[in-house]
Short mmCIF file of the C-alpha atoms (twelve columns), coordinates in Angstrom:
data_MODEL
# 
_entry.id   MODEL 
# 
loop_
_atom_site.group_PDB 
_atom_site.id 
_atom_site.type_symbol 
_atom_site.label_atom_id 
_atom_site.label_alt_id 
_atom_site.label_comp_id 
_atom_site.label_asym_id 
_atom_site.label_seq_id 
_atom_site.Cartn_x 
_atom_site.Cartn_y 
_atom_site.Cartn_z 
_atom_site.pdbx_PDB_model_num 
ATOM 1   C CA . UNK A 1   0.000   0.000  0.000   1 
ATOM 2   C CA . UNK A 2   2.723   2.169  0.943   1 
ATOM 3   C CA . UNK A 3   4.507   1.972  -2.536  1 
ATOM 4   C CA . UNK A 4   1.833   2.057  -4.249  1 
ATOM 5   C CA . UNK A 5   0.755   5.434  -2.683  1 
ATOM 6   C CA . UNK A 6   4.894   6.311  -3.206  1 
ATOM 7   C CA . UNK A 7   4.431   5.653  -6.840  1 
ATOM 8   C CA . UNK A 8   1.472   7.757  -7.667  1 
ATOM 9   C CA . UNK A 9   2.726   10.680 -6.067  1 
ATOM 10  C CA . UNK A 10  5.537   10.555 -8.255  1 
ATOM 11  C CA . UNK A 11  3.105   9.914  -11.142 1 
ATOM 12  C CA . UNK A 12  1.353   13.211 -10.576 1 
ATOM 13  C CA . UNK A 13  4.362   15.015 -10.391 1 
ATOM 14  C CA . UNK A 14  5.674   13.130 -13.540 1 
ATOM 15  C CA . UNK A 15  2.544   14.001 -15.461 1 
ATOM 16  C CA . UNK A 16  2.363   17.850 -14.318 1 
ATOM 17  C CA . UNK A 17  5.729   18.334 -15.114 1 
ATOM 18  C CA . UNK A 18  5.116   16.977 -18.895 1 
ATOM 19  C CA . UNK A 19  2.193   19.166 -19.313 1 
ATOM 20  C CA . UNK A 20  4.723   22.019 -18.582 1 
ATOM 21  C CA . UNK A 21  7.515   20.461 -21.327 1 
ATOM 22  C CA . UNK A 22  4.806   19.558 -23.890 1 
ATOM 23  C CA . UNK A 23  2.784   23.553 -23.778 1 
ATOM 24  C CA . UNK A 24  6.070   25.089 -23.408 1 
ATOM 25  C CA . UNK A 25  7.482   23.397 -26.793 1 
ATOM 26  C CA . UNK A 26  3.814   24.317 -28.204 1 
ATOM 27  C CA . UNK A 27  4.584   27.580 -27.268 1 
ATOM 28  C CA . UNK A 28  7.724   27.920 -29.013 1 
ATOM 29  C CA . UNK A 29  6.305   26.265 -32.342 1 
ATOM 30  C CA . UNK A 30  5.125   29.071 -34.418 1 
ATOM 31  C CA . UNK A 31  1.374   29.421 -35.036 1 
ATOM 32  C CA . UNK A 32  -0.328  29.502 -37.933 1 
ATOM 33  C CA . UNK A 33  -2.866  32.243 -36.430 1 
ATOM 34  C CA . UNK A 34  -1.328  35.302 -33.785 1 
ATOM 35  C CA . UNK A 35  -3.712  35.393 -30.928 1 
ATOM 36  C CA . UNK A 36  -3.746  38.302 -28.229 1 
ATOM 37  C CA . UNK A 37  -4.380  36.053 -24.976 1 
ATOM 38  C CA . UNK A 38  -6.330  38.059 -22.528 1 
ATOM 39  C CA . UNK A 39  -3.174  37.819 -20.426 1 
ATOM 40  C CA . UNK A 40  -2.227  37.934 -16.618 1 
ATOM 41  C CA . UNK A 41  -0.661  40.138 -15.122 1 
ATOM 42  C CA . UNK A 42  2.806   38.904 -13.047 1 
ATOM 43  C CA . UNK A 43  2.315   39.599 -9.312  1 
ATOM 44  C CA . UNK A 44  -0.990  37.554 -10.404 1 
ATOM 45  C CA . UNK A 45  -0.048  34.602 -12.614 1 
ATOM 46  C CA . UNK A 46  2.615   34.508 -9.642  1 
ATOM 47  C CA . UNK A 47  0.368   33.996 -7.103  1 
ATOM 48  C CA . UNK A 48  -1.984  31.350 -9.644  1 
ATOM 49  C CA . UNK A 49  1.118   29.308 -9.728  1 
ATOM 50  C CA . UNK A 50  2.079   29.137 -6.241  1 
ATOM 51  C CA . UNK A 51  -1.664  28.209 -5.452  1 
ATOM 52  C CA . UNK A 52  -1.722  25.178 -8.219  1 
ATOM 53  C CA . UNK A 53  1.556   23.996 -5.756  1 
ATOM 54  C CA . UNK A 54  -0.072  24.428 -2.687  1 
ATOM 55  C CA . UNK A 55  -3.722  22.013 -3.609  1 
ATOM 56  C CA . UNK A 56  -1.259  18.971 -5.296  1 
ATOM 57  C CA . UNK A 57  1.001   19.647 -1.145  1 
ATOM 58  C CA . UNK A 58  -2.280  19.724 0.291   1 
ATOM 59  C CA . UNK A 59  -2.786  16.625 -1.914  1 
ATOM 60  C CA . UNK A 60  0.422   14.792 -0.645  1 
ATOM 61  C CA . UNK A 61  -0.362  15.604 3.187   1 
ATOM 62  C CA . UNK A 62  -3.904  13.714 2.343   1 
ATOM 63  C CA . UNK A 63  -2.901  10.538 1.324   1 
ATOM 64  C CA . UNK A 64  -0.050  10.350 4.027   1 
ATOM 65  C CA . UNK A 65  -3.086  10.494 6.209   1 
ATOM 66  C CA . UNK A 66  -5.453  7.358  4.351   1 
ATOM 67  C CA . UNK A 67  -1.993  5.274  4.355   1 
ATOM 68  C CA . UNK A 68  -1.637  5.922  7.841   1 
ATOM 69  C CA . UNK A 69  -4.912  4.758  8.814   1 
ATOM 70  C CA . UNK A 70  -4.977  1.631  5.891   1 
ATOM 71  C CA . UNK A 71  -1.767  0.534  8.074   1 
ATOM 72  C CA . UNK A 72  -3.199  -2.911 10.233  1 
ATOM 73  C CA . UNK A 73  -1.747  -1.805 12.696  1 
ATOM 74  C CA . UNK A 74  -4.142  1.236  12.770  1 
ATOM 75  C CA . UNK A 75  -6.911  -0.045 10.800  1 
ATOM 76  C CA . UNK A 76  -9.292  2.766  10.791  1 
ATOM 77  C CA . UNK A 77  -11.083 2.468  7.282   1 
ATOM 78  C CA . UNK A 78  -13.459 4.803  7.562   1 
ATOM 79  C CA . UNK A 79  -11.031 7.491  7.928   1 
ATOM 80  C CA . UNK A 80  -8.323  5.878  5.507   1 
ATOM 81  C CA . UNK A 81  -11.822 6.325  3.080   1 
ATOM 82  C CA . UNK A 82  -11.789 9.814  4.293   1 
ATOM 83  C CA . UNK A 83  -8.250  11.285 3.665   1 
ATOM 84  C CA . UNK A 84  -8.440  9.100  0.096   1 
ATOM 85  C CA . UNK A 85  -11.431 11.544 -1.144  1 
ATOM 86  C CA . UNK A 86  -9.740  14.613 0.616   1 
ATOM 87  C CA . UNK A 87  -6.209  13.759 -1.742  1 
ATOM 88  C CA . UNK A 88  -8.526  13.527 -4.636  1 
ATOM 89  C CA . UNK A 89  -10.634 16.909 -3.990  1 
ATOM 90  C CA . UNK A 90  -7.444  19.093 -3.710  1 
ATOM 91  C CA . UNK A 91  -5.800  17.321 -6.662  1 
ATOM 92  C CA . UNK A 92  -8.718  18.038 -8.965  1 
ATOM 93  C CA . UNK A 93  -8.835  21.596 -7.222  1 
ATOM 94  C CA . UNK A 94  -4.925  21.745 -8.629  1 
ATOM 95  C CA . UNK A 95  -5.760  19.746 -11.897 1 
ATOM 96  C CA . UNK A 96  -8.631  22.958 -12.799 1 
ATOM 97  C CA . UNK A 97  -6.113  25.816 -11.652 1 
ATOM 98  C CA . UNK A 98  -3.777  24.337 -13.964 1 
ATOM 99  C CA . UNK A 99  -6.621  24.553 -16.889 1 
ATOM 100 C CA . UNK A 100 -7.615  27.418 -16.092 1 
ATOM 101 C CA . UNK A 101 -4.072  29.261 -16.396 1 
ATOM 102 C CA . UNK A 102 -3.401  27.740 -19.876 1 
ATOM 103 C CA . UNK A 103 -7.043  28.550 -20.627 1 
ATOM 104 C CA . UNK A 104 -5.970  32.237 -20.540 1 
ATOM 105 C CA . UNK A 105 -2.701  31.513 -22.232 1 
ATOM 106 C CA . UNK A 106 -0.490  30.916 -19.274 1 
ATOM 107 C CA . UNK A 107 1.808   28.371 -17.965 1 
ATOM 108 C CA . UNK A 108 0.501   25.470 -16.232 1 
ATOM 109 C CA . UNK A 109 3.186   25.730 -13.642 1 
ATOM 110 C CA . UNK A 110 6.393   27.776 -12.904 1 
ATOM 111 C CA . UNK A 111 9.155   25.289 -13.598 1 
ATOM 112 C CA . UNK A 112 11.708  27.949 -11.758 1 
ATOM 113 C CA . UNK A 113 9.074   27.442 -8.144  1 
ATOM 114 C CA . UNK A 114 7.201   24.320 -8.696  1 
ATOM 115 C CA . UNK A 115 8.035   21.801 -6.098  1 
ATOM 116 C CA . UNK A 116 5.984   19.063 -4.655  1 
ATOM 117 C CA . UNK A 117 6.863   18.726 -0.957  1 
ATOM 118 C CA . UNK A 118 6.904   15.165 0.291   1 
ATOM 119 C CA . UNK A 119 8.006   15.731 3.522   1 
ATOM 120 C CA . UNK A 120 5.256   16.090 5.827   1 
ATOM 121 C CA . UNK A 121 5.019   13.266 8.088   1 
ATOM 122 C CA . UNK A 122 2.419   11.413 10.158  1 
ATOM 123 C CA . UNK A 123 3.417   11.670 13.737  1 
ATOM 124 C CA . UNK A 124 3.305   8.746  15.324  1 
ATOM 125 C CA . UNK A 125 0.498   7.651  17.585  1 
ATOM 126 C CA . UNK A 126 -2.262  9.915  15.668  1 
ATOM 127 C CA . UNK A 127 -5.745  9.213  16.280  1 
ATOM 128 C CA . UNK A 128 -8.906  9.805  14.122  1 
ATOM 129 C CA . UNK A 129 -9.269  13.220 16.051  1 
ATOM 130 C CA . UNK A 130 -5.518  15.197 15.714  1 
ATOM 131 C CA . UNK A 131 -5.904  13.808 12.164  1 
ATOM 132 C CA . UNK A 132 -8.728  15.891 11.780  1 
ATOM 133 C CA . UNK A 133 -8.005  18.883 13.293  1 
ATOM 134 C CA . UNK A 134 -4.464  18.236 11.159  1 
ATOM 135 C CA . UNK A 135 -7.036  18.712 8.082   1 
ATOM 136 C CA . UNK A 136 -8.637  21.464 9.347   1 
ATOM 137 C CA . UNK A 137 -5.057  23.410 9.866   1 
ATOM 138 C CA . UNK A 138 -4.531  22.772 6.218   1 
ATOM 139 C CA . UNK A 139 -7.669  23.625 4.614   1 
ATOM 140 C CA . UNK A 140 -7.693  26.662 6.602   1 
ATOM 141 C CA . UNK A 141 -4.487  27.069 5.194   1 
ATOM 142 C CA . UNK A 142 -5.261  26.853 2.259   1 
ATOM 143 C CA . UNK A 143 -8.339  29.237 2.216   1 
ATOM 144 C CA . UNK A 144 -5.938  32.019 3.107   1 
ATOM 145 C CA . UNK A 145 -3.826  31.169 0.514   1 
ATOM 146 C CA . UNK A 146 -6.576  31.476 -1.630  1 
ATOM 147 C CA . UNK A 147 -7.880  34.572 -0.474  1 
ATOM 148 C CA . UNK A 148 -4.117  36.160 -0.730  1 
ATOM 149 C CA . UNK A 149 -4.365  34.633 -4.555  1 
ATOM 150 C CA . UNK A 150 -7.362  37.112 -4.667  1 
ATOM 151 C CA . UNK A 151 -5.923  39.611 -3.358  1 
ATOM 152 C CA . UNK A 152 -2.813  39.561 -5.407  1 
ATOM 153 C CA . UNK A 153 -5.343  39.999 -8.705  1 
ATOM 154 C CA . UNK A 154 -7.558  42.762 -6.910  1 
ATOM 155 C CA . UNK A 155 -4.344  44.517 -6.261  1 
ATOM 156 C CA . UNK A 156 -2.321  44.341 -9.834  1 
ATOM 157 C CA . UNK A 157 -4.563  44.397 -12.947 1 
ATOM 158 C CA . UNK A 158 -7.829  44.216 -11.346 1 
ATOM 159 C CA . UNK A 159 -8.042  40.750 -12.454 1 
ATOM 160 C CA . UNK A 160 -11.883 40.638 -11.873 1 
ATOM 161 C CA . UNK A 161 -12.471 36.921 -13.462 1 
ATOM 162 C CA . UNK A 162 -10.186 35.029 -11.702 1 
ATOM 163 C CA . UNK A 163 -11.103 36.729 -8.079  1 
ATOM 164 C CA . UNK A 164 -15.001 35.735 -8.970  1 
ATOM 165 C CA . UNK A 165 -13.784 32.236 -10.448 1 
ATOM 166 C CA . UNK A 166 -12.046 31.801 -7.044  1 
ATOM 167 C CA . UNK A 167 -14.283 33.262 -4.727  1 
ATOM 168 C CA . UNK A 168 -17.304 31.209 -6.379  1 
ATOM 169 C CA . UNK A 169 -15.687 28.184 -7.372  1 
ATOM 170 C CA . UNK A 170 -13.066 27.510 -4.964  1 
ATOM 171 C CA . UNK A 171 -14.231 29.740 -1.212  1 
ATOM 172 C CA . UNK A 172 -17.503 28.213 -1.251  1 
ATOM 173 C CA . UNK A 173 -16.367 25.126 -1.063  1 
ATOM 174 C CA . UNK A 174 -13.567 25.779 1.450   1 
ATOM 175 C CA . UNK A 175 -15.413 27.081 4.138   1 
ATOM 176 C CA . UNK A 176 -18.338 24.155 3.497   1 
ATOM 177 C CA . UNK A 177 -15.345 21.886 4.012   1 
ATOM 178 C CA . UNK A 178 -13.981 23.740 7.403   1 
ATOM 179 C CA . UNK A 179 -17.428 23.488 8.835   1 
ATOM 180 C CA . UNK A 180 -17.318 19.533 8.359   1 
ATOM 181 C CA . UNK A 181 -14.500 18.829 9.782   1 
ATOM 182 C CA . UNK A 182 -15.531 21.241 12.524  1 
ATOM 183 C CA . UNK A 183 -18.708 19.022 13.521  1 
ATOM 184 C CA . UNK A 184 -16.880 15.692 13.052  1 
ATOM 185 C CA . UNK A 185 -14.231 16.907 15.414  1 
ATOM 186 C CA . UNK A 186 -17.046 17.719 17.736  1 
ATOM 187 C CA . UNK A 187 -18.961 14.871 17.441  1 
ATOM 188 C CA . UNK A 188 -15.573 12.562 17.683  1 
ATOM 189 C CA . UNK A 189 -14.787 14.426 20.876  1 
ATOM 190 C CA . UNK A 190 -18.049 13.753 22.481  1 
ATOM 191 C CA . UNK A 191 -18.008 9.739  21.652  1 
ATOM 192 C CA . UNK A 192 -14.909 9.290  23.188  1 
ATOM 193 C CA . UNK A 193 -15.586 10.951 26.540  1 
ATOM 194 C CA . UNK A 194 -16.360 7.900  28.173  1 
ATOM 195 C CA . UNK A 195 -14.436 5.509  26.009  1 
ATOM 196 C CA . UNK A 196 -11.895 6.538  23.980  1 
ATOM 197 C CA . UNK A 197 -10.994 3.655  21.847  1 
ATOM 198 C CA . UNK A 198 -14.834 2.854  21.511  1 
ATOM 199 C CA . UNK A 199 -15.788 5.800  20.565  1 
ATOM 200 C CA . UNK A 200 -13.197 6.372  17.573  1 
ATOM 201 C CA . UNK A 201 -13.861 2.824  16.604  1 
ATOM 202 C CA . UNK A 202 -18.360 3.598  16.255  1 
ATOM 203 C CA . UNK A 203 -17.570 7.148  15.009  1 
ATOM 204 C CA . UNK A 204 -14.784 5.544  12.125  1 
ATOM 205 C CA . UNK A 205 -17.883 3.169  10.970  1 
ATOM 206 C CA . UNK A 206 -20.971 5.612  11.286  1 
ATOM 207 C CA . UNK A 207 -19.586 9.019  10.990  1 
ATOM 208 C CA . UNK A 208 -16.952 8.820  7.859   1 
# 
């Protein structure tokens, strides 16, 4: 399991890093029509790019998580379930940045910044509930990374589409995600008042 969650990391870095080569040698073919790209502005497209890093981290930290709790050792499915669908939101959240930026002409990625960190680790001995509030510190994270991506548009060129596009598309569903993992960690916290181990073990199978 461990490998095999090794090996697709390096996949989707593999692959993201071709869609780079293969639009930058696009780019340097010459086209058979000139089009003016409605273009970004750099303090923006900066910002785009360093957001499109951030979801695949977020990504990464995820499915540390789901192979933590698929260890037997641990054994927790319903939270190895969990983590497995969180990985998958934030890299489809990274996947549509990505279009989006060569929708408007740009880059997918910045080849001189982009960097997929593998080195968060699992500490050891984590339970359903410091998982959770472990997700929680990231996605709220990540909204304020978002919001500064916002900001960095509002500020430069007054980059009006992508701000709604992110506010709409991509806020929304941030702060709907905080709130769940709000009221699972609340609800995880009351089950194992009066036994711990119990309480994880009924709130793994009924409540993820």
């Amino acid at each position: 399991m461990m490998k095999s969650i090794f090996f697709g990391m390096v996949a989707m870095a593999v692959a993201i890093l071709s869609i780079y080569q293969e639009t930058a040698q696009a780019q340097e073919q010459p086209a058979a029509h000139d089009y003016k790209w409605n273009g970004i502005d750099d303090q923006c497209l900066t910002a785009l790019h360093r957001q499109i890093n951030k979801e695949f981290d977020a990504s990464i930290v995820y499915l540390k998580y789901a192979a933590y709790f698929a260890q037997e050792k641990v054994n927790l499915p319903g939270f190895e379930k969990f983590f497995f669908h969180a990985a998958g939101e934030e890299r489809e959240h990274g996947i549509k940045l990505i279009e989006y930026a060569l929708m408007r002409g740009q880059g997918p990625v910045d080849k001189n910044s982009f960097n997929l960190d593998y080195t968060y680790q699992v500490p050891p001995g984590t339970d359903g509930e410091s998982a959770l509030r472990a997700a929680l510190k990231k996605e709220e994270e990540v909204t304020h990374s978002i919001r500064g991506v916002i900001k960095a548009c509002e500020d430069g060129s007054n980059d009006f589409h992508l701000a709604d596009y992110l506010t709409g598309e991509y806020l929304d569903e941030q702060h709907k995600g905080q709130r769940e993992l709000a009221e699972k960690i609340a609800t995880l916290s009351k089950m194992k008042k009066s036994a711990p181990k119990l309480g994880e073990f009924l709130f793994d199978k009924n409540h993820m």
